[in-house]
C-alpha angles and dihedrals in degrees: 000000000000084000093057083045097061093035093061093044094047088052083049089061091046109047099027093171094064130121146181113258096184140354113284117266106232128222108237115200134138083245100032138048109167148119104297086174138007118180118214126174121197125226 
């Protein structure tokens, strides 16, 4: 969890004018239980 962490924060300081356009659709799965798609749009 701490990698996704860092990844996201590292795309933040990138790409400092995103922003989120809708909630995250989740993967549901008995093993898995993470993002399957996060919208962003740049300004």
């Amino acid at each position: 969890m701490l990698e996704i962490d860092l990844i996201f924060n590292a795309v933040a300081d990138a790409m400092p004018g995103l922003e989120l356009v809708e909630d995250p659709r989740r993967l549901r799965s008995a093993w898995i239980n993470g993002v399957k798609e996060l919208r962003v749009r740049s300004q």
